[in-house]
KOLTIZA-252501 format. One record per residue: residue number from 1; x, y, z of N, C-alpha, C in turn. Coordinates in steps of 0.02 Angstrom, whole numbers, m for minus. Example, Ala and Ser with C-alpha at 12.3 -4.5 7.8 and 13.67 -1.06 7.14 Angstrom:
# KOLTIZA-252501
- 1	660	m284	390	615	m225	390	660	m165	390
- 2	642	m112	354	684	m53	357	645	2	394
This chain:
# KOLTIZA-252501
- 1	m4445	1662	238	m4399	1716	218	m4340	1717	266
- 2	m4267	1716	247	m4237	1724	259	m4185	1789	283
- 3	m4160	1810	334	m4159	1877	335	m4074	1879	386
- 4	m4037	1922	349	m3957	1920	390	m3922	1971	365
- 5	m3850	1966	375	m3808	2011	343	m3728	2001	327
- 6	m3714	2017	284	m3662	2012	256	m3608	2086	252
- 7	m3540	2050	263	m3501	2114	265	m3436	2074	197
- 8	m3416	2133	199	m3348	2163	112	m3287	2140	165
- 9	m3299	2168	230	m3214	2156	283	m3163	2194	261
- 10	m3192	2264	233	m3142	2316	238	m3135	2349	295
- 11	m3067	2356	287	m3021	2409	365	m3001	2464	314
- 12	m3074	2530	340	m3073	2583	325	m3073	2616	414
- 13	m3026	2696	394	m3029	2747	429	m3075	2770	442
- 14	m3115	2762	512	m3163	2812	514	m3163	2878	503
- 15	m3200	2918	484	m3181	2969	462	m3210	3021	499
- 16	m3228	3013	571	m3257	3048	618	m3203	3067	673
- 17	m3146	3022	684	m3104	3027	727	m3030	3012	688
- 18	m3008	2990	644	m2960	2956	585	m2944	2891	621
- 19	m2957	2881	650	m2920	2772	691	m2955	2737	642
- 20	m2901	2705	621	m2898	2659	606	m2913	2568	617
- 21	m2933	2505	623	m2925	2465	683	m2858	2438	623
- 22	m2847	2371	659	m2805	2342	632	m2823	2278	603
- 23	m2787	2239	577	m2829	2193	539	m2840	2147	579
- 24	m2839	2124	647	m2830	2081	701	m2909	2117	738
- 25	m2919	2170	713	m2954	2184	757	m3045	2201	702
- 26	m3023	2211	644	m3078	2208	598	m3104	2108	599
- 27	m3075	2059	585	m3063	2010	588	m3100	2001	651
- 28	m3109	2017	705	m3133	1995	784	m3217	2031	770
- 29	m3178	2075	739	m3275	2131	731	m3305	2102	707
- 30	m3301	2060	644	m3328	2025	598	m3355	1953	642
- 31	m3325	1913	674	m3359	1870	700	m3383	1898	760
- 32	m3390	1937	808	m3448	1973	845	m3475	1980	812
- 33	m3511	2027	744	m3559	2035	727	m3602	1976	717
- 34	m3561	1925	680	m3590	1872	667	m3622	1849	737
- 35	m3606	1832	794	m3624	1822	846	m3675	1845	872
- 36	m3674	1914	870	m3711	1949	869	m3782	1951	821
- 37	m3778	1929	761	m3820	1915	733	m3870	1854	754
- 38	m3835	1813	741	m3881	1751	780	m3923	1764	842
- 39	m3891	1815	891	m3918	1827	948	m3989	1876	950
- 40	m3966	1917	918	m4044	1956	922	m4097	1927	845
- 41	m4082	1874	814	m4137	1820	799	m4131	1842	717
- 42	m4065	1840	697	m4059	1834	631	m4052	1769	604
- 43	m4049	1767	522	m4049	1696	518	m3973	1678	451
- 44	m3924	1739	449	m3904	1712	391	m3836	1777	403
- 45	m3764	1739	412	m3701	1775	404	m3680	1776	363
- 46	m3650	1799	332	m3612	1789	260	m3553	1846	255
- 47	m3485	1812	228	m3426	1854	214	m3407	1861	164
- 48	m3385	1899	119	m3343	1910	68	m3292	1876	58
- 49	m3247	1869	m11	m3200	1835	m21	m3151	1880	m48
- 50	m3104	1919	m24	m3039	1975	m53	m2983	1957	m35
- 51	m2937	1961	m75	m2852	1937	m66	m2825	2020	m105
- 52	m2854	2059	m68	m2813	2139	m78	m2823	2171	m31
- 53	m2789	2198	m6	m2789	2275	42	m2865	2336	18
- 54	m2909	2356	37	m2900	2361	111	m2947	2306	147
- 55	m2961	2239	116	m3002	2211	120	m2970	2137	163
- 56	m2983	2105	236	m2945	2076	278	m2988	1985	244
- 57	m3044	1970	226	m3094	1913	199	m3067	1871	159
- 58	m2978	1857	177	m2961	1802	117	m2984	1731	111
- 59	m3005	1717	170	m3018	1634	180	m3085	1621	231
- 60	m3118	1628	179	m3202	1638	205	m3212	1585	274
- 61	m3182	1525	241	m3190	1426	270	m3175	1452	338
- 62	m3126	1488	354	m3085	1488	389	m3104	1523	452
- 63	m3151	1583	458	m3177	1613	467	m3223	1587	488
- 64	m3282	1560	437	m3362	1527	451	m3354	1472	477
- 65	m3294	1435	500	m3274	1365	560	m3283	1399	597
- 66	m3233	1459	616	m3207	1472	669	m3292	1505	715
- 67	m3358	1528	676	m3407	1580	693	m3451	1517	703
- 68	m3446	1424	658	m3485	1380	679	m3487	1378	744
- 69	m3396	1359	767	m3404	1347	858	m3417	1388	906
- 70	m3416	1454	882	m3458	1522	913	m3549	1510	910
- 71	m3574	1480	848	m3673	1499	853	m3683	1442	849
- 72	m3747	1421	839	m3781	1350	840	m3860	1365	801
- 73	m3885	1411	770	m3924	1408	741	m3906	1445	667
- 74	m3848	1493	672	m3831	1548	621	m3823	1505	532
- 75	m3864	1530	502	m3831	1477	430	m3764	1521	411
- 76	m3728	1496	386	m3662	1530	381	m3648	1525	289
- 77	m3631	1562	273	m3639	1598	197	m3584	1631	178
- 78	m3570	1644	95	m3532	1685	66	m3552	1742	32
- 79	m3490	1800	24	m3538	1834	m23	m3480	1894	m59
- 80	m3439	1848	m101	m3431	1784	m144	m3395	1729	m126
- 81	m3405	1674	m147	m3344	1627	m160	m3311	1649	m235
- 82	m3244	1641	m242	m3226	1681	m312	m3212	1601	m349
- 83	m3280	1603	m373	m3283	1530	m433	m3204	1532	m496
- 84	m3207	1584	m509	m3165	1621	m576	m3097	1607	m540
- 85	m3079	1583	m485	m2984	1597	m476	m2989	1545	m406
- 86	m2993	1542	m370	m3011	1475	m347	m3026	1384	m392
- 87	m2977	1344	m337	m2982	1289	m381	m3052	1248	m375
- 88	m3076	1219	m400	m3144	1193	m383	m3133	1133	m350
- 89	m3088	1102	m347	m3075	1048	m314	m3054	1049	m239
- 90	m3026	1126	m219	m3042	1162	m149	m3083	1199	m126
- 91	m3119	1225	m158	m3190	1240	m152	m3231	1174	m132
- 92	m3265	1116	m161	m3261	1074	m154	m3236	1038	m83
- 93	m3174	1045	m84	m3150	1010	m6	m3170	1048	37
- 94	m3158	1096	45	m3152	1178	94	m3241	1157	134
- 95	m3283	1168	75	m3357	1204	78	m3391	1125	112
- 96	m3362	1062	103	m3390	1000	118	m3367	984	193
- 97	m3293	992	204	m3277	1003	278	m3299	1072	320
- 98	m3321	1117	306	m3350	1177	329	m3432	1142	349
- 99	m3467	1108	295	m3514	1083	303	m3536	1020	363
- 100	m3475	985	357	m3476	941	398	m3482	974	501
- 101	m3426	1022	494	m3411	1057	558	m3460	1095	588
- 102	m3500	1126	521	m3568	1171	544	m3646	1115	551
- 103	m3628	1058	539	m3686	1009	573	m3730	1037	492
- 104	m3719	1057	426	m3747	1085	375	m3800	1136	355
- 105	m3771	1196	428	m3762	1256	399	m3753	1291	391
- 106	m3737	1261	312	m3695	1304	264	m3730	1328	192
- 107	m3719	1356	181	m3731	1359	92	m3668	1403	65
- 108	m3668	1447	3	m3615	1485	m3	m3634	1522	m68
- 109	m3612	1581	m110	m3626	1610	m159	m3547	1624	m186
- 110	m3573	1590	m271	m3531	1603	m314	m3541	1668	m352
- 111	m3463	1693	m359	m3464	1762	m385	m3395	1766	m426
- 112	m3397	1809	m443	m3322	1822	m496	m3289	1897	m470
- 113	m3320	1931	m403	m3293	1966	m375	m3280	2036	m406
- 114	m3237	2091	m370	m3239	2149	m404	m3191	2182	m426
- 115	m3136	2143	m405	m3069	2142	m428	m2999	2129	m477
- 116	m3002	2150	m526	m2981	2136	m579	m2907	2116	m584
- 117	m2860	2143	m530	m2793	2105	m529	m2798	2028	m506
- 118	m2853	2021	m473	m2864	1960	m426	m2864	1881	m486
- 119	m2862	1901	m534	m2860	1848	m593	m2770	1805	m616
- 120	m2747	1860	m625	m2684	1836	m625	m2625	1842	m553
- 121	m2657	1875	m515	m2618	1846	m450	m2660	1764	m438
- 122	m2680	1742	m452	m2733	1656	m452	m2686	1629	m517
- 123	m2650	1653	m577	m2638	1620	m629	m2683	1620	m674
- 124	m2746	1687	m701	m2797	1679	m738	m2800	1741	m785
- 125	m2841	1729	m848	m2835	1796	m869	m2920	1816	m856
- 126	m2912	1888	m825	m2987	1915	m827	m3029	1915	m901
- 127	m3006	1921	m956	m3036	1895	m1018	m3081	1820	m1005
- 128	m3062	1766	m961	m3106	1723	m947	m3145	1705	m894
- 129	m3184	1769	m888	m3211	1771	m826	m3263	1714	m832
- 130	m3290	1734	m878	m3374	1699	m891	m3349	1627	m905
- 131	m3320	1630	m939	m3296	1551	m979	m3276	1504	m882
- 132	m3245	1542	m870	m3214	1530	m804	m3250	1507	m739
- 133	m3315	1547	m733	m3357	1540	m695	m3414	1471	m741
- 134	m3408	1494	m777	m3459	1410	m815	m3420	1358	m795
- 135	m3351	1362	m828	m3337	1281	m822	m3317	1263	m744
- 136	m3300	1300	m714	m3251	1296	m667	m3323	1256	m620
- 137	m3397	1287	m609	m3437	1277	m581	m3473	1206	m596
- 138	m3463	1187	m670	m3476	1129	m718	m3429	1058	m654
- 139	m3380	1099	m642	m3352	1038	m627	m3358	1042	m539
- 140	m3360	1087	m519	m3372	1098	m444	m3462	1038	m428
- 141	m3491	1043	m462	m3559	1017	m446	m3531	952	m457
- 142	m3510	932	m528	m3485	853	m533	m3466	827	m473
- 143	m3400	861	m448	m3348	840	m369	m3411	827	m320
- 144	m3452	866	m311	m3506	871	m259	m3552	819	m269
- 145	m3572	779	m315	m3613	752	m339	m3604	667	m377
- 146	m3549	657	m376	m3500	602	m407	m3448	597	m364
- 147	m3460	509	m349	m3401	480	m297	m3324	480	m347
- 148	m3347	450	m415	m3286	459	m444	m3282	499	m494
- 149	m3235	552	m506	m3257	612	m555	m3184	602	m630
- 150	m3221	592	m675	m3151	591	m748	m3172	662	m774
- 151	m3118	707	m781	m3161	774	m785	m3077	807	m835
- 152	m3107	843	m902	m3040	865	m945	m3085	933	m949
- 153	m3032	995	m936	m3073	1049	m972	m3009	1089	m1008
- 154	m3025	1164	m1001	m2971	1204	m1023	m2945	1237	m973
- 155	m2958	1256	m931	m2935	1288	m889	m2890	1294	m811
- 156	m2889	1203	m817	m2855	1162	m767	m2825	1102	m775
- 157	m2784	1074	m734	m2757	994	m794	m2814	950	m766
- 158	m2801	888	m800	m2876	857	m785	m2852	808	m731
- 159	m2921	773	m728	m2932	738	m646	m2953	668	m699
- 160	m2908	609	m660	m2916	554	m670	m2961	499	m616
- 161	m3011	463	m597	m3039	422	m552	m3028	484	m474
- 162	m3042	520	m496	m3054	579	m423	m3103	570	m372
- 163	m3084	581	m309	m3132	574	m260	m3121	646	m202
- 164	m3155	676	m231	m3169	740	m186	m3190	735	m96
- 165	m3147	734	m51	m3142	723	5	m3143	772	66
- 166	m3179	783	127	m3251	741	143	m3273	734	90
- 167	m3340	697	97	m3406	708	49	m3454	743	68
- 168	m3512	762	35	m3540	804	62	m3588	794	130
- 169	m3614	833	177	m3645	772	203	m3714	768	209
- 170	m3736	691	217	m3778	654	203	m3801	662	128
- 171	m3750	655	101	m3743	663	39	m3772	715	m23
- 172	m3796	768	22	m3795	824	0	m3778	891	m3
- 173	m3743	913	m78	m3683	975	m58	m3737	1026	m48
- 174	m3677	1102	m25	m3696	1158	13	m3757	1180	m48
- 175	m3795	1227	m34	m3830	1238	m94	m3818	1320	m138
- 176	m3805	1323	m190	m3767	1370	m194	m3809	1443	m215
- 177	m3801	1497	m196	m3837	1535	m265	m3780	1551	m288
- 178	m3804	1605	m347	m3751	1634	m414	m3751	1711	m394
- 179	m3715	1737	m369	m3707	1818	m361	m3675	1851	m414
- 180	m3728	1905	m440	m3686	1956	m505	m3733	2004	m455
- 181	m3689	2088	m515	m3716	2143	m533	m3740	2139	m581
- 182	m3727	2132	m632	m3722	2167	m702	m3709	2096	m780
- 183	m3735	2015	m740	m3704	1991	m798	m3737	1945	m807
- 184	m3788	1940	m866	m3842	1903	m853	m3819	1839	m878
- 185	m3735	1818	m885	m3746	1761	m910	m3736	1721	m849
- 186	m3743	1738	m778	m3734	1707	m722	m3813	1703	m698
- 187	m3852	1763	m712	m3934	1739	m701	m3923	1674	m765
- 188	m3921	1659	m823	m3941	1606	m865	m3912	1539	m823
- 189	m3840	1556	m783	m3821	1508	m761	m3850	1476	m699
- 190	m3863	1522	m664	m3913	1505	m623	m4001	1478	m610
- 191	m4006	1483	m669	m4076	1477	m686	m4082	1405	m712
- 192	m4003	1376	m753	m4001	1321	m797	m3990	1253	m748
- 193	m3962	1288	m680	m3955	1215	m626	m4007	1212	m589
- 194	m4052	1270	m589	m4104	1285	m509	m4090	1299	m473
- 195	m4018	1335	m451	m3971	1356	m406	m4022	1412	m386
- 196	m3985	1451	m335	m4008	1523	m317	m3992	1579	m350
- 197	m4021	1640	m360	m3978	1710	m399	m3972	1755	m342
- 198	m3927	1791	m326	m3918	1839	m249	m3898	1892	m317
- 199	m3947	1937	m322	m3941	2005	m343	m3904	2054	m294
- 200	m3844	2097	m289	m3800	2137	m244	m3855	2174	m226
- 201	m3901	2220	m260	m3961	2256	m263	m3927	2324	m205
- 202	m3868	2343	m230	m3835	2421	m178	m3826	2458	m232
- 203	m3781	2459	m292	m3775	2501	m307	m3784	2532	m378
- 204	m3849	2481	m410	m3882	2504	m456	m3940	2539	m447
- 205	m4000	2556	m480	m4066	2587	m486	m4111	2521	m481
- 206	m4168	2523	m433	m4226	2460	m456	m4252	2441	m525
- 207	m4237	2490	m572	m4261	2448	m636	m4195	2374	m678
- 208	m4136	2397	m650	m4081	2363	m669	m4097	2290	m624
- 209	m4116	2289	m556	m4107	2224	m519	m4159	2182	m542
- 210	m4221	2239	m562	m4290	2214	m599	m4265	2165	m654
- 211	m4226	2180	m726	m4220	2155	m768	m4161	2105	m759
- 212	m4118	2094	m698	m4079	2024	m700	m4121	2004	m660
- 213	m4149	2015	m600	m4196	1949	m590	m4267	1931	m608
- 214	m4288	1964	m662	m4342	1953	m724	m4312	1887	m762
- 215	m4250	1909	m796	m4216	1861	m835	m4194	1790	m795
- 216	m4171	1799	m733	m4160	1720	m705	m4218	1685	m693
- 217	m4282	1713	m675	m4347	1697	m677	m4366	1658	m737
- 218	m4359	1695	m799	m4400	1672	m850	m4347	1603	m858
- 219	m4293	1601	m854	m4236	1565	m873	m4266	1506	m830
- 220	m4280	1530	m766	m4293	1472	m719	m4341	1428	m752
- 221	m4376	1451	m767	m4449	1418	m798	m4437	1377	m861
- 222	m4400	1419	m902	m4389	1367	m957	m4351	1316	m962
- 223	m4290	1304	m906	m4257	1241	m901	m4298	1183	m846
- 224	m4352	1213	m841	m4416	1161	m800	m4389	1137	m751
- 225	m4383	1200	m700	m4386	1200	m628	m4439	1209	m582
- 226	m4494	1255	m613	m4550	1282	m574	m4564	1334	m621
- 227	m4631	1357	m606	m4632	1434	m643	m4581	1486	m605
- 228	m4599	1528	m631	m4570	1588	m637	m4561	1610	m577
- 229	m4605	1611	m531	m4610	1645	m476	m4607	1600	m415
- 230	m4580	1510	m427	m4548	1493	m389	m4468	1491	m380
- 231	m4440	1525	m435	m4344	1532	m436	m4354	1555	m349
- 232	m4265	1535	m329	m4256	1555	m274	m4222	1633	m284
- 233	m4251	1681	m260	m4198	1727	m259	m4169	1769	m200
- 234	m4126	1791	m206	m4106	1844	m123	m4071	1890	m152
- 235	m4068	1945	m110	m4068	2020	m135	m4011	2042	m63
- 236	m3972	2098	m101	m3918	2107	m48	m3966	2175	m30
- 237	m3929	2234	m11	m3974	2300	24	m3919	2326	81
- 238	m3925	2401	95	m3902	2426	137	m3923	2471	183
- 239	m3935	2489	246	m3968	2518	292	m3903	2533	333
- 240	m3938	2603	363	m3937	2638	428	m3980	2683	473
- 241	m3984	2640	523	m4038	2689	560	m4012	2703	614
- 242	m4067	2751	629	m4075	2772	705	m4155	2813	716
- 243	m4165	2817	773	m4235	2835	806	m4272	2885	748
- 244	m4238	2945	724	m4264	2974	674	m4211	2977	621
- 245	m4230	3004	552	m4224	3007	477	m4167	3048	510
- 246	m4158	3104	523	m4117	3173	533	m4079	3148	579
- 247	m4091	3122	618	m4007	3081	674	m3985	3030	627
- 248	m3980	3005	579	m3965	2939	542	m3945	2976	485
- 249	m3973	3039	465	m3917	3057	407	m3869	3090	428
- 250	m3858	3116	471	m3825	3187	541	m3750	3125	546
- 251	m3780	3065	585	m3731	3028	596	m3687	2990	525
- 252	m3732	2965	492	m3721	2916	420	m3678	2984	390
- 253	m3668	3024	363	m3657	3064	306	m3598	3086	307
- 254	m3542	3064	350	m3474	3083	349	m3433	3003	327
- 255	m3459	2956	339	m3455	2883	321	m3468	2877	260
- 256	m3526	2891	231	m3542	2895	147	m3475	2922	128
- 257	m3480	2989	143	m3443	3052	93	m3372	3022	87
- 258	m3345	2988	148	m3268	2952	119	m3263	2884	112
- 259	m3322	2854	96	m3315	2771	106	m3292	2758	34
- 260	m3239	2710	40	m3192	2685	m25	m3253	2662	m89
- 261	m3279	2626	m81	m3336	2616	m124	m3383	2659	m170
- 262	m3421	2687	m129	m3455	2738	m167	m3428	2842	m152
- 263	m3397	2825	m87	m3392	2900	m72	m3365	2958	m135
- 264	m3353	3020	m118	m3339	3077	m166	m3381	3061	m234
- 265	m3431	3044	m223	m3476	3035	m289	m3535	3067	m298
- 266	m3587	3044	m295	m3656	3058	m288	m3656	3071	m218
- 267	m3691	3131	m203	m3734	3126	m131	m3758	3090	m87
- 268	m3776	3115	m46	m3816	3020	m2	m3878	3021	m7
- 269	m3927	3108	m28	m3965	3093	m33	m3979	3085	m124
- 270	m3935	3097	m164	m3950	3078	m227	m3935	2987	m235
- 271	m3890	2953	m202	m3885	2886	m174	m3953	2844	m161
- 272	m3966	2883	m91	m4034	2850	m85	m4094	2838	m115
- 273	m4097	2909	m169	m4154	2902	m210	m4131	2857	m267
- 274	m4083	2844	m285	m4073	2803	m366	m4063	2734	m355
- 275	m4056	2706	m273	m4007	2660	m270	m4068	2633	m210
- 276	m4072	2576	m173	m4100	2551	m106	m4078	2577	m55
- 277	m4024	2608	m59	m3967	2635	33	m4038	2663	65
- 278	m4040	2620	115	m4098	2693	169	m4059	2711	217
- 279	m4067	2772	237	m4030	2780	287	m4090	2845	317
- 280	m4103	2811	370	m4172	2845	417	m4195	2811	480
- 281	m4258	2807	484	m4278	2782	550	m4297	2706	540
- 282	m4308	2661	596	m4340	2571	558	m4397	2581	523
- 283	m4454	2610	534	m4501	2589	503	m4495	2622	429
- 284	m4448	2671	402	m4419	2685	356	m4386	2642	305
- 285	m4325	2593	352	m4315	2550	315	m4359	2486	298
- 286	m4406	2478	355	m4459	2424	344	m4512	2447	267
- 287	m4525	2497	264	m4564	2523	193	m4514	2532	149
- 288	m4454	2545	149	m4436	2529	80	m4403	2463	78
- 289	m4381	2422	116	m4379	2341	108	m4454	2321	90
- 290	m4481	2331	110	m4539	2293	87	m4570	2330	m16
- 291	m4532	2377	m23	m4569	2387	m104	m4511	2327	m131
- 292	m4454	2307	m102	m4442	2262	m178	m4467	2213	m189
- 293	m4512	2196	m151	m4544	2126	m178	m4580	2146	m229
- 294	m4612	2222	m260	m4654	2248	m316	m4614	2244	m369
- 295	m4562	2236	m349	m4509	2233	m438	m4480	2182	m448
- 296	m4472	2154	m395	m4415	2074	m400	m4482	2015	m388
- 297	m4553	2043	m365	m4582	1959	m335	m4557	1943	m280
- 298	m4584	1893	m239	m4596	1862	m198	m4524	1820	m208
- 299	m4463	1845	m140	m4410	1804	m144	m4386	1799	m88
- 300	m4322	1751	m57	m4324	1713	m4	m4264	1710	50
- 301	m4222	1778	0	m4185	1812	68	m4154	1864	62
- 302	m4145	1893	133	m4140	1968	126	m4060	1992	145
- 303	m4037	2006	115	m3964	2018	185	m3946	2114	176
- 304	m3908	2101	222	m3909	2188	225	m3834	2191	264
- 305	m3809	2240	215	m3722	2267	231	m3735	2340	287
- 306	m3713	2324	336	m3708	2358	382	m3653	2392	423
- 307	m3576	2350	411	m3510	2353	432	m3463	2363	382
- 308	m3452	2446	374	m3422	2466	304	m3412	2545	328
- 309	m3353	2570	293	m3332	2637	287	m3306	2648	359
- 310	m3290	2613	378	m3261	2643	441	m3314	2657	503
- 311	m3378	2619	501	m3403	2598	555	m3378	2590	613
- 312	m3382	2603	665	m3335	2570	747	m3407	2515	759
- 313	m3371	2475	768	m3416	2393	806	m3466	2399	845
- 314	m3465	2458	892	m3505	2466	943	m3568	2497	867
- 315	m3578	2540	862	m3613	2533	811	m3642	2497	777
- 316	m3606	2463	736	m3627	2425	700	m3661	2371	746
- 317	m3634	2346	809	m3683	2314	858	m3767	2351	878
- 318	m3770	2421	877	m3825	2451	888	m3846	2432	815
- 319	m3861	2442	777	m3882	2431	722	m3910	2360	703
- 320	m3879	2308	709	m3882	2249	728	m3972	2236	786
- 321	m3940	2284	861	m4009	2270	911	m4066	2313	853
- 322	m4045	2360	841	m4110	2401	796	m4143	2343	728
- 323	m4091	2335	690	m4126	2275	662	m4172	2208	685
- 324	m4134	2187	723	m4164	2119	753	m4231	2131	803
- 325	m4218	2194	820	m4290	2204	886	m4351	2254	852
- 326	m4345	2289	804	m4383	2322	779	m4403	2316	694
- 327	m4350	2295	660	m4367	2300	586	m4376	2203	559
- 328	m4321	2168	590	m4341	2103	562	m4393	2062	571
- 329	m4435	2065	625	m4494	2036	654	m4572	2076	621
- 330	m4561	2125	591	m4603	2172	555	m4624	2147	506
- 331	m4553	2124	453	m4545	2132	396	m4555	2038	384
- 332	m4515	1991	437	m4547	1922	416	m4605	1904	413
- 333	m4654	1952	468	m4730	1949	460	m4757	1960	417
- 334	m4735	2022	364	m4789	2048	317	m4740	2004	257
- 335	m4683	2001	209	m4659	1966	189	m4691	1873	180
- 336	m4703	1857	248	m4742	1788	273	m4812	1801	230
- 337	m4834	1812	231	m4916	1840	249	m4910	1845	169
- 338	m4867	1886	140	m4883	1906	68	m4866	1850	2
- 339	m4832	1803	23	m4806	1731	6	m4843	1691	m45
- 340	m4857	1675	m96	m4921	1637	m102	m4881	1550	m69
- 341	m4925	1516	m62	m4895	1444	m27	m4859	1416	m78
- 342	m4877	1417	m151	m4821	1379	m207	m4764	1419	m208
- 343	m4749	1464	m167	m4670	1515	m186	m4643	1455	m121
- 344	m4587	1420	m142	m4551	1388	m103	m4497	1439	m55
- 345	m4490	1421	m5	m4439	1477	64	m4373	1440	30
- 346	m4339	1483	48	m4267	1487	37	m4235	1400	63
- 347	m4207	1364	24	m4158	1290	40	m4128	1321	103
- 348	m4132	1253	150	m4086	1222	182	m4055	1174	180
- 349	m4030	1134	253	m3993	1060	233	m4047	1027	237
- 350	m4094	1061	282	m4156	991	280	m4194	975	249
- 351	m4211	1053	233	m4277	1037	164	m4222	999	106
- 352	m4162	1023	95	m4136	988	32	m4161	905	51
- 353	m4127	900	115	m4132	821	116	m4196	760	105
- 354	m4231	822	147	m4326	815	119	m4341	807	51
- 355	m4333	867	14	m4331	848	m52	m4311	817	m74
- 356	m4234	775	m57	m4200	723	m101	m4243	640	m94
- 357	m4267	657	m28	m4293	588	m14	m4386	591	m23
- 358	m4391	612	m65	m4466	632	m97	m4483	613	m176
- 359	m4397	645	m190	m4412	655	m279	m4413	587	m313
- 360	m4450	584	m361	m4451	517	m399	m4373	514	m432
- 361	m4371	444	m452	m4295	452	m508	m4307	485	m546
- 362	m4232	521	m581	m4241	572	m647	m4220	518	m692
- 363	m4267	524	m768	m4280	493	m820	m4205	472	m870
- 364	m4191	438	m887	m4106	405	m905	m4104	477	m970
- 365	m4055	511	m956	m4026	554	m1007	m4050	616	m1008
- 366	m4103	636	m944	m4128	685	m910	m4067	736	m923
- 367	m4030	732	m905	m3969	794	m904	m3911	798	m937
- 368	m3901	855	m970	m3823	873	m1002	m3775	903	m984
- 369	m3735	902	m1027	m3671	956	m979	m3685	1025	m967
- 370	m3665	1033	m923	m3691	1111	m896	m3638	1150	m914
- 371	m3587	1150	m941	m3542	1193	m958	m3566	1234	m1049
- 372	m3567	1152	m1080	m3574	1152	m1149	m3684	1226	m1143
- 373	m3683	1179	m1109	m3789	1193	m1134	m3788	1266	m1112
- 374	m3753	1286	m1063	m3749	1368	m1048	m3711	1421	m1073
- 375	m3651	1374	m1122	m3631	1404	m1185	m3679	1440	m1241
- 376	m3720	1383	m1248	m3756	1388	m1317	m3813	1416	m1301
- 377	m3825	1441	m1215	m3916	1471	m1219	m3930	1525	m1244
- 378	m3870	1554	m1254	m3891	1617	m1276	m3934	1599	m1345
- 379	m3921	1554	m1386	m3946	1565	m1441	m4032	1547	m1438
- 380	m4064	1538	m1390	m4117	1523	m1386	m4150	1580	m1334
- 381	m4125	1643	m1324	m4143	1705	m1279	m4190	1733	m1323
């Protein structure tokens, strides 16, 4: 089991004192934490991908180099890469030289993001999101996977005798999951390569995360990957603690009430009950991290948003020691323990490489286009 955290890299006002930081200085927070993560014995960073105000995360690559030559064990992650407006042929370059620099690791999560101007500032119309994220990904695996790529679609001009540069290395690319809320034709898509599914799992109800990762499950199974309950999956989540329930809502509840995201809405404690947010003491969040494995199954990583609404760093660093010294060593034990041995742990570079140099050849005509076949699954749902 895999276990880390991921931040959005908004520069919000705290709303306890009004300061602001600056974007020079949200940007520095973000790789401390990361730093910070690795250090008190996490296993997994991951950044967002935004090209809008108030959000500083435009160039993930750029960032997760700069946090490689900072850690030496940290896997370094996205959360999203924006498949839908991004070219795949820099994605592709970006994610293979990122790979190379991080000694491979890396992985990254495709997403279509939450931003709806973000389509045609790229040159795209949000009408092709889905279409967008299929093909665009159709051809991202080809580049990754093919020394020479002849590739025509709709949505880009085409590529003649292409060679996607670095390559990946040791000839195997980052490994990707598929991040949605709400769109199960990215669980189908994910289910149809064997990729990963990263459910956001913040700001719906557990029966909603239940039924998209039910559906990438069954999906998994029927494009004969494994059963059901070997899909890879990872689950996002949000926490705040402190020593007791009543200092953690005392402190947390002026951060809720104006955070750009969810604030002036629901309550925090009508939040907490509909939604995963804990916000209480560790062994609090350790019992309710541990019920989603009763609705989602046995899955293989955990990450948790912790640096948001106007957090100050020092904080979010305490939170960080509270995680890593009291709740993550809890929760890999019983998590471990509850496993059956055929649920495969979350890809790396090595096990990939393990596995590559294990598997028998695949059978001549074994595979089709992945753009076209994830078009048409619906008709077999």
């Amino acid at each position: 089991m895999q276990f880390g955290v991921f931040t959005v890299g908004d520069v919000t006002t705290d709303p306890t004192n009004g300061r602001e930081p600056s974007e020079a200085e949200r940007i520095k927070a973000m790789v401390a934490i990361a730093v910070k993560a690795e250090e008190v014995g996490l296993d997994v960073f991951a950044t967002g991908e935004h090209h809008n105000p108030p959000f500083v995360p435009s160039s993930p690559t750029t960032m997760l180099g700069f946090i490689a030559a900072r850690t030496s064990r940290l896997l370094l992650s996205t959360a999203t890469t924006l498949i839908t407006t991004n070219d795949p042929v820099k994605i592709a370059e970006d994610y293979a030289m990122l790979q190379h620099l991080a000694d491979g690791r890396v992985d990254l999560m495709m997403g279509r993001g939450n931003t709806g101007p973000v389509y045609p500032w790229f040159g795209q119309d949000i009408r092709n999101g889905i279409p967008l994220a299929i093909n665009n990904y159709d051809l991202l695996r080809r580049l990754w996977r093919e020394d020479v790529v002849d590739w025509q679609g709709k949505f880009r001009t085409p590529l003649q005798s292409f060679t996607s540069t670095p390559r990946p290395l040791d000839g195997i690319p980052p490994f990707v999951w598929h991040g949605s809320i709400r769109s199960p034709e990215i669980a189908e898509q994910a289910a149809y390569y064997g990729d990963g599914f990263f459910a956001n799992h913040i700001f719906w109800p557990k029966e909603h995360t239940q039924r998209m990762v039910g559906l990438y499950r069954q999906r998994f199974a029927h494009y004969g990957h494994g059963s059901a309950d070997q899909a890879i999956v990872g689950l996002g989540g949000q926490v705040f603690m402190r020593k007791n329930s009543q200092e953690a809502v005392r402190e947390f509840r002026p951060y809720f009430d104006n955070a750009p995201v969810y604030g002036h809405g629901p309550s925090l404690e009508e939040f907490t009950e509909q939604t995963p947010l804990t916000v209480g003491s560790p062994q609090q969040v350790i019992d309710r991290t541990l019920t989603f494995r009763e609705y989602v199954g046995d899955y293989q990583r955990q990450l948790f948003l912790l640096d948001h609404a106007g957090l100050p760093l020092k904080t979010v660093l305490e939170q960080l020691d509270i995680l890593g010294e009291e709740v993550i060593p809890v929760l890999r034990k019983e998590f471990d323990a509850l496993r059956p041995a055929h649920v495969p742990e979350a890809p790396t570079h090595a096990s990939l490489i393990a596995e590559r140099d294990t598997a028998p050849a695949p059978a001549d005509g074994a595979a089709t286009s992945g753009a076209g076949a994830i078009s048409e699954a619906g008709s077999d749902r």
